[in-house]
N, C-alpha and C positions, 0 to 999 in steps of 0.2 A: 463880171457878174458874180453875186455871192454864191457861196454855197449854201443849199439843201442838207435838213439832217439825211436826207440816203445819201448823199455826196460822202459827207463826213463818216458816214458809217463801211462805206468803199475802202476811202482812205485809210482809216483804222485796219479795215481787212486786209488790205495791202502791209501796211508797216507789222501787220502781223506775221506775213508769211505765205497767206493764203494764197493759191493757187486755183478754187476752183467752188461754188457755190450749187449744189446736185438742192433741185427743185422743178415744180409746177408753179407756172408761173400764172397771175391774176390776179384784179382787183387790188386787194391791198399791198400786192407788190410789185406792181409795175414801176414804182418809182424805183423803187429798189436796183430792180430787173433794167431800168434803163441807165441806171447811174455806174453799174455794171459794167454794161454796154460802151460809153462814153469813157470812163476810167481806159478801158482796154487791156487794165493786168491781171483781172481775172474771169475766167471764162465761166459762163452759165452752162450747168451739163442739165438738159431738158428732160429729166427721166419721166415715166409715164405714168407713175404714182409714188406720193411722196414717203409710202415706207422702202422704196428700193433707195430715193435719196439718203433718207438715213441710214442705212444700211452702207452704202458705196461713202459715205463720208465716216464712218465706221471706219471703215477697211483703211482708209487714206490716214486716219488719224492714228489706226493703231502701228501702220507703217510708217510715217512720217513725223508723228509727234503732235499735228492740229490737224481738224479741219472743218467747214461748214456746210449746213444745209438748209435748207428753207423749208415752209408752208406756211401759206395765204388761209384768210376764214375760217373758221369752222371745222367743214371737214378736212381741210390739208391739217389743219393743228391736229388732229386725230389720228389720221395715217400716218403720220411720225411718230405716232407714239409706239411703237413696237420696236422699230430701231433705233430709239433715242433709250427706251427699258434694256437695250443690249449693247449699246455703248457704256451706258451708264453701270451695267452691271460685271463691263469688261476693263472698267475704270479706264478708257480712254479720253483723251481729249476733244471734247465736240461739240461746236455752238451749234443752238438752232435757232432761225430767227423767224420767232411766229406774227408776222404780220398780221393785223386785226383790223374789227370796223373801226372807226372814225370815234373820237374821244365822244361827241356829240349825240352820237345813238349809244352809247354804254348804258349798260343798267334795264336796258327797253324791252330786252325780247326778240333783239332787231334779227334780220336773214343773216345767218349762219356767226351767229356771235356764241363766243364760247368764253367762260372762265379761264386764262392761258396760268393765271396763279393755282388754280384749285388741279385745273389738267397736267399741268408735266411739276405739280410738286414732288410727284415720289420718285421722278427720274432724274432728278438735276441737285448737283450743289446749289445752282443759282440761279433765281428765277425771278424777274421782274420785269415790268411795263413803264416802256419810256412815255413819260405825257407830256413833258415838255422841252423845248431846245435845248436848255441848260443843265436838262437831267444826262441826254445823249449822250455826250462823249463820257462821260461820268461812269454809265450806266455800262459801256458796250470796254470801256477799259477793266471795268472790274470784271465784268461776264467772263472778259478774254483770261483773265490772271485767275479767276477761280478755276475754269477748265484746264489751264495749265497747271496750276500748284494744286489741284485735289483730286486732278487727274479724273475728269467724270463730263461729265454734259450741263452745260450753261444756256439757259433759256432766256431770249430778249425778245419782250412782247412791245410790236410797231405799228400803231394805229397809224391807218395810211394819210393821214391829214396832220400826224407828227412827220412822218417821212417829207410830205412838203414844204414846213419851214425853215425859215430862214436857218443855219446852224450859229450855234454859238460856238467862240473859242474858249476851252477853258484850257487852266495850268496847271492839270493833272497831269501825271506822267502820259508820255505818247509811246512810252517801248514796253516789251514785256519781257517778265524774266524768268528765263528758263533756270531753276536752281537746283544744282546739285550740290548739295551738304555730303561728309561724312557721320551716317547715323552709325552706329554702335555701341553693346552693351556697355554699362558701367567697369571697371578696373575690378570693383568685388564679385560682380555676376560674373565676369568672361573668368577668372578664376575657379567659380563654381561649378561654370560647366567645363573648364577644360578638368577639375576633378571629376567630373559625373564621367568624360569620355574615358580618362585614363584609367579608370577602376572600371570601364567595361571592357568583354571580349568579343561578343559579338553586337556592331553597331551597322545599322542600315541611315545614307543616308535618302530622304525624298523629297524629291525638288519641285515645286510650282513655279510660274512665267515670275514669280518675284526675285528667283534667279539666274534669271535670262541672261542677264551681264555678268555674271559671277563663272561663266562655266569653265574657267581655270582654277579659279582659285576652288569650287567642288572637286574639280580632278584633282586639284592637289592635295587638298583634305582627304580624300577618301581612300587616296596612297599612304599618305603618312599614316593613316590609321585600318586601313585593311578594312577597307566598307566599303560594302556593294551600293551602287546609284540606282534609288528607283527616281520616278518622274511622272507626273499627270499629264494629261492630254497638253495642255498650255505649252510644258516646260520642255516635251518633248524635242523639239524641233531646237534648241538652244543645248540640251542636257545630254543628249543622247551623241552628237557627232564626238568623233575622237576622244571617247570616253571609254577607257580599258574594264573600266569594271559597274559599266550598265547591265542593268537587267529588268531594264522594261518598265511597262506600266501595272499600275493594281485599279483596281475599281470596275465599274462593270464593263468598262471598253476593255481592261488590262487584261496581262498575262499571269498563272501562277507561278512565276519565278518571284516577282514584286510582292506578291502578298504574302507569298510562304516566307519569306527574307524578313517580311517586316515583322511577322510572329514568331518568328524564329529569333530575333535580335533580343539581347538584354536591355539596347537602346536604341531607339527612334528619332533621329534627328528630321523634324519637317522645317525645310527650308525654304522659307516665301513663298508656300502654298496654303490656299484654306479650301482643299478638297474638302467637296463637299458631302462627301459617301462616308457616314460614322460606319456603317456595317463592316464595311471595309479595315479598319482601321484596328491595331492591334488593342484589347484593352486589363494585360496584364503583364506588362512590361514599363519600362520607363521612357518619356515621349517628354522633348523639347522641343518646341515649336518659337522658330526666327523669324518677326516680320517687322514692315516698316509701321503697321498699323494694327498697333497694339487692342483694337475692337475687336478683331481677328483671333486674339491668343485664346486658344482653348474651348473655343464651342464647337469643335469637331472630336476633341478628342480629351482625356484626360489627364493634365498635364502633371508634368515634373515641376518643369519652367518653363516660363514666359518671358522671351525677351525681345527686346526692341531694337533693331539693327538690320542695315542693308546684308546681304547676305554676303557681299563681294568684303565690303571692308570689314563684317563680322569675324569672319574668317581669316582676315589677313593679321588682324588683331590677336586671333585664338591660336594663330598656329605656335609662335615661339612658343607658348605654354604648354604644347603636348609634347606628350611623350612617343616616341616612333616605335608601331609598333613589327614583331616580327611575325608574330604568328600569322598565317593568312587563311587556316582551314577554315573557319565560317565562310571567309569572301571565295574560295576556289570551289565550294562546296556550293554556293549561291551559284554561281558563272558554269557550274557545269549541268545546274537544273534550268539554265536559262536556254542556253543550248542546246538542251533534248525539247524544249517547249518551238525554240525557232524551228528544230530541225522536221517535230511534227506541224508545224505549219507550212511547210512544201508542201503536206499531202495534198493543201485546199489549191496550190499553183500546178501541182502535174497532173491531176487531178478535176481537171478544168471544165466539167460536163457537157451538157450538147444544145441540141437546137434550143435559142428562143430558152435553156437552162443555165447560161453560160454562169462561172461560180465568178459570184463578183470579186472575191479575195484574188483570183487568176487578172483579172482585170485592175484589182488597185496593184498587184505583183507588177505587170505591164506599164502601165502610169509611169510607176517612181523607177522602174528600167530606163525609160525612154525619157524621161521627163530631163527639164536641166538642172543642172550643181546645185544654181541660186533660183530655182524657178518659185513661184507663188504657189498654194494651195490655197482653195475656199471649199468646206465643207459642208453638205446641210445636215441637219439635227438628226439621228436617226438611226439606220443601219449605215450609211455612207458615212456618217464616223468614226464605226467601228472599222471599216475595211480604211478609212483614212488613218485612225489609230496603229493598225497593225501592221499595216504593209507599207504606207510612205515613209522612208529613213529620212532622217537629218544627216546634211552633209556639213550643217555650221555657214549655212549661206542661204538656205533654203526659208522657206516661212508658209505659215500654215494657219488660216484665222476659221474661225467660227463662231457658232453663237454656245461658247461652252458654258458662258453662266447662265443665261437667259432659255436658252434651253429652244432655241424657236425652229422651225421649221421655213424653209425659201429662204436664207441667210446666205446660200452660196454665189447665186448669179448675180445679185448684187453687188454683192461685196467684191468677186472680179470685178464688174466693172469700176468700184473706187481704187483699186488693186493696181488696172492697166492703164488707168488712166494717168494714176499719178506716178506711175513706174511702168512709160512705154518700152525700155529696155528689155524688160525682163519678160520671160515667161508665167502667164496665168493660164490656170487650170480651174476650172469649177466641177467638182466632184457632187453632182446633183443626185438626188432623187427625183422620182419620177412625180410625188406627194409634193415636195419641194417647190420643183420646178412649175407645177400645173397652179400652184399660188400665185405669183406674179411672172406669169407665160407674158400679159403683154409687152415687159421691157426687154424680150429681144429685140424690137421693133428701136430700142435704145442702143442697141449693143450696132444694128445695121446703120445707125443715125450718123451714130459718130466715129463708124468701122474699126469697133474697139476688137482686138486681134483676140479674144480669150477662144480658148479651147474650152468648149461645155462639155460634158461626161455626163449622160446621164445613166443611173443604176436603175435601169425600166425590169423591176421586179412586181410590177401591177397591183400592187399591196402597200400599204402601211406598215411595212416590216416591223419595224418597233413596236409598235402596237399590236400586231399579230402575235407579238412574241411575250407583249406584256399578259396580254389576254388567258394565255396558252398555258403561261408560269404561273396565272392566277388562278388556275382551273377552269377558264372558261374557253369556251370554243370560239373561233376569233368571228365576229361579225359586224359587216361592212365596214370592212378594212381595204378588200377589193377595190380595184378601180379599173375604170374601162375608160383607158388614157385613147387621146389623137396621136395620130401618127407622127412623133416628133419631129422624126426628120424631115418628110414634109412643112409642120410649120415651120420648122427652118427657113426653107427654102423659100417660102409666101414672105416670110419678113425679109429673104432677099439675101439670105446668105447662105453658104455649104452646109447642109442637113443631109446625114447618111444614117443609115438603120444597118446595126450587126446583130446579124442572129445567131453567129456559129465562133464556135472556139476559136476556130481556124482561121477567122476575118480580122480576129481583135488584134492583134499586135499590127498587124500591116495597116490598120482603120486608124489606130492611134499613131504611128510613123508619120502616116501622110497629113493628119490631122494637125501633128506637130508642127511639120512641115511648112503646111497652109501660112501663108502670107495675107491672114486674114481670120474673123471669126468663125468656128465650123461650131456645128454640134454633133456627136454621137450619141445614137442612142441605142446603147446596147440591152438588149433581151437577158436578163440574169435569173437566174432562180427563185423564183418565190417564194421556193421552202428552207432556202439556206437563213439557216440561224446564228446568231454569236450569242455564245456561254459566256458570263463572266467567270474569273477564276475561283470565284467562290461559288459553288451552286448550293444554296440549303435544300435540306431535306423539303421543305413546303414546297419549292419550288418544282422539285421531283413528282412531288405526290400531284402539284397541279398541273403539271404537262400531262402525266397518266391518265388526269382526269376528262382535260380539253379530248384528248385524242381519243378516250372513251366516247364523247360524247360524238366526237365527229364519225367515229365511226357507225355507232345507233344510228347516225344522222345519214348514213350511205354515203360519206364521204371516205370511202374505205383506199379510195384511190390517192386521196391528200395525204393519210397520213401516211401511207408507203413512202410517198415519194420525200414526205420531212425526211420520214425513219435514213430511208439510202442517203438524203442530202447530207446527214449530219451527224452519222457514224464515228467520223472523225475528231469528233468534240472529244469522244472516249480518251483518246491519246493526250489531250489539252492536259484532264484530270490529273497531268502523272505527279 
């Protein structure tokens, strides 16, 4: 019997590597979904709304290098579109394949027809609608080689009445190519900047996920020339393990060792980062900024130079040309301000508060105690990044995704699930909010289906932390931010798995042991403080004057009881300042 274009588009997914297709399935992709089936080499993961798919094939792709997702009609085209905006802005690799109506009602107005060109153009390199057999293999080889070589999300729109004909063969290629080039500056540029480093004294270098591979050859550089490692959220979990002369993050999740270092330097080396925080960023000094994507150079910051080069072989290229230096007081002076900042952050771990108060910093301290060497993190958007920022280390085996471009909120339980599925070895952790989680609460119901072992965390602080605190720092007093959550651990346990509720300081270490332990999916859900806040290491004055303000008002407002308990929660921030 011949093949079907969904046959052929199976097969394609196989010769690609695929493993695993996270979709709701119907209508215009039951061919799909039965061609699947019959193939037998890759499995359909059934999640229960198609933004946790995107999200879980996210996680997969940003660990493994590919991977796919689906939605049918209308609204599934829709609900992808949030974690297709966060792949796409994580520059991962990730098809989706938006099944549509039938070529024949196009144009009509028909039930649940959607424009798939007009809807995920602003998420994808590539985005087109197969209409006929001979476009197929055509269409779904290129889709695959754009997500790989441009590193983003490929969109292939499949009217369910193209998925049943006959396929055609064509004699495009059938493999895909994974290519690594060496990129590096010109022979006149690496000369210019190895003059820029060797005529300065103090040089910080700061690393984004663009030098993830590179983290020997930044150690090595940052020895040969006596410069402190800063690193953003991304970079951290790569940059930071067995790195002598790290000192943290800067920006609003960072620490002041990072930022004071980076005003402090005569030079600025950003390497394969496009942090996106200008405030942050030094702007009367000299700043070199190394990427592969030269679109990147210089709209965060004002540059020196701009050059084009992986950061692994930039470097390898630049070292013979510098000069070794001997002085190291800037970088010892840097490492001994990073050290009084670690060392005031014990306050928030011994420090740990009380009932239904517990300080969530004590609880991400517990996490990365307990957790494994090479265990996974998924963070959501929020305050649970900050405490995932600060307190999980990199061991150089470890890994840690989120939605840091996109900025989204519910990104963590998802994304474990593409995490554990595609990496049943290893340990996953999902560092949840409670705002987070209560967005798509149905796909535990997923997590029980297919008895995927993650450990849930949730930080049940009954607020919008973030936003309470954006609120606060804008002068206004925070309203309906509150939330008046279910009892997690119970729905746990209704979806049919371990659901435990910690209210006490004293619970948490022994609640996450056994949790770890668990040969199986648990959730915790621990009771944290509402009023614990994160300073970033820069606070402005406005920002001063508008907590003064919020707290004014809340107290007019008889809320005299909330602000006591910020004031006690967050005392400790003082010492951050130093």
């Amino acid at each position: 019997m011949s093949k079907i274009v969904a046959e052929q588009l199976v097969d394609m997914l196989v010769e690609a590597g695929v493993k695993r297709v996270y979709a709701v399935t119907g209508d215009s992709l039951n061919h799909f979904n039965d061609a699947i089936r019959r193939n037998g080499k890759i499995k359909w993961i059934h999640v229960r709304h198609e933004e946790v798919g995107a999200y879980a094939a996210a996680a997969e792709a940003e660990l493994d290098g590919f991977a796919v997702c689906a939605g049918s009609c209308g609204p599934g085209h829709v609900h992808l579109i949030n974690g297709l905006y966060d792949a796409h802005r994580s520059h991962v690799p990730l098809l989706a394949i938006a099944s549509t109506i039938n070529t024949s009602e196009m144009g009509m107005d028909y039930f649940q027809e959607t424009n798939t060109i007009k809807l995920f153009d602003d998420c994808s390199h590539y985005n087109q609608m197969i209409m006929t057999a001979e476009q197929a293999p055509r269409i779904i080889q290129t889709a695959i080689q754009h997500a790989l070589g441009k590193k983003g999300v490929a969109v292939v729109g499949l009217p369910g009445d193209v998925s049943e004909l006959k396929a055609v063969e064509s004699n495009i290629s059938t493999q895909y190519f994974h290519c690594n080039p060496v990129i590096r500056p010109s022979d006149p540029e690496l000369y210019q900047l190895a003059k820029a480093i060797n005529e300065s004294t103090k040089i910080t270098l700061f690393c984004g996920i663009g030098a993830e591979k590179a983290h020997d050859q930044v150690v090595q550089l940052s020895q040969h020339i006596k410069a402190p490692v800063g690193y953003s959220f991304r970079g951290k979990m790569s940059i930071q393990p067995n790195n002598p002369n790290e000192i943290g993050m800067t920006g609003l999740l960072g620490q002041p060792s990072a930022y004071h270092s980076m005003h402090e330097s005569h030079l600025v080396l950003l390497l394969g980062t496009d942090f996106p925080y200008d405030k942050f960023m030094p702007s009367d000094n000299k700043i070199i900024q190394i990427d592969t994507s030269t679109e990147r150079l210089g709209r965060r910051a004002n540059l020196y130079m701009g050059l084009c080069g992986d950061v692994g072989d930039t470097i390898e290229a630049l070292l013979p040309l510098l000069e070794a230096k001997t002085d190291d007081s800037f970088l010892q002076a840097q490492l001994k301000l990073y050290a009084t900042v670690k060392e005031n952050m014990n306050t928030y771990i011994n420090d740990n508060g009380g009932e239904d108060t517990i300080q969530p910093e004590y609880v991400a301290h517990i996490i990365d105690k307990l957790a494994d060497k090479d265990a996974i993190f998924t963070v959501d958007t929020g305050m649970t990044c900050v405490w995932g920022a600060r307190f999980i280390k990199g061991t150089g085996e470890r890994k840690m995704l989120g939605s840091f471009n996109h900025g989204s909120m519910a990104n963590a339980m998802p994304m474990a699930i593409g995490a554990a599925l595609a990496h049943s070895e290893r340990q996953v952790i999902a560092m949840c909010g409670d705002g987070g989680l209560s967005m798509l609460l149905g796909d535990l119901a997923t997590i029980k289906q297919y008895n995927i072992p993650i450990k849930i965390i949730v930080f049940n602080n009954r607020a919008l932390g973030m936003v309470k605190l954006e609120m606060e720092v804008g002068g206004l007093p925070d309203n309906e931010t509150d939330m008046v959550n279910p009892d997690f651990g119970l729905v746990a346990q209704a979806m049919g798995f371990q659901g435990i509720n910690v209210h006490k300081p004293e619970e948490v270490e022994i609640a996450i042991e056994n949790a770890f332990r668990h040969n199986g999916p648990v959730l915790l859900n621990v009771f944290t403080n509402p009023n614990a806040l994160a300073m970033p290491p820069k606070v402005e004055w406005e920002q001063v004057v508008g907590m003064a303000k919020s707290m004014t008002r809340l107290m007019l407002g008889g809320k005299m009881e909330e602000v006591l308990d910020t004031i006690k929660s967050n005392y400790k921030h003082l010492k951050e300042g130093i």
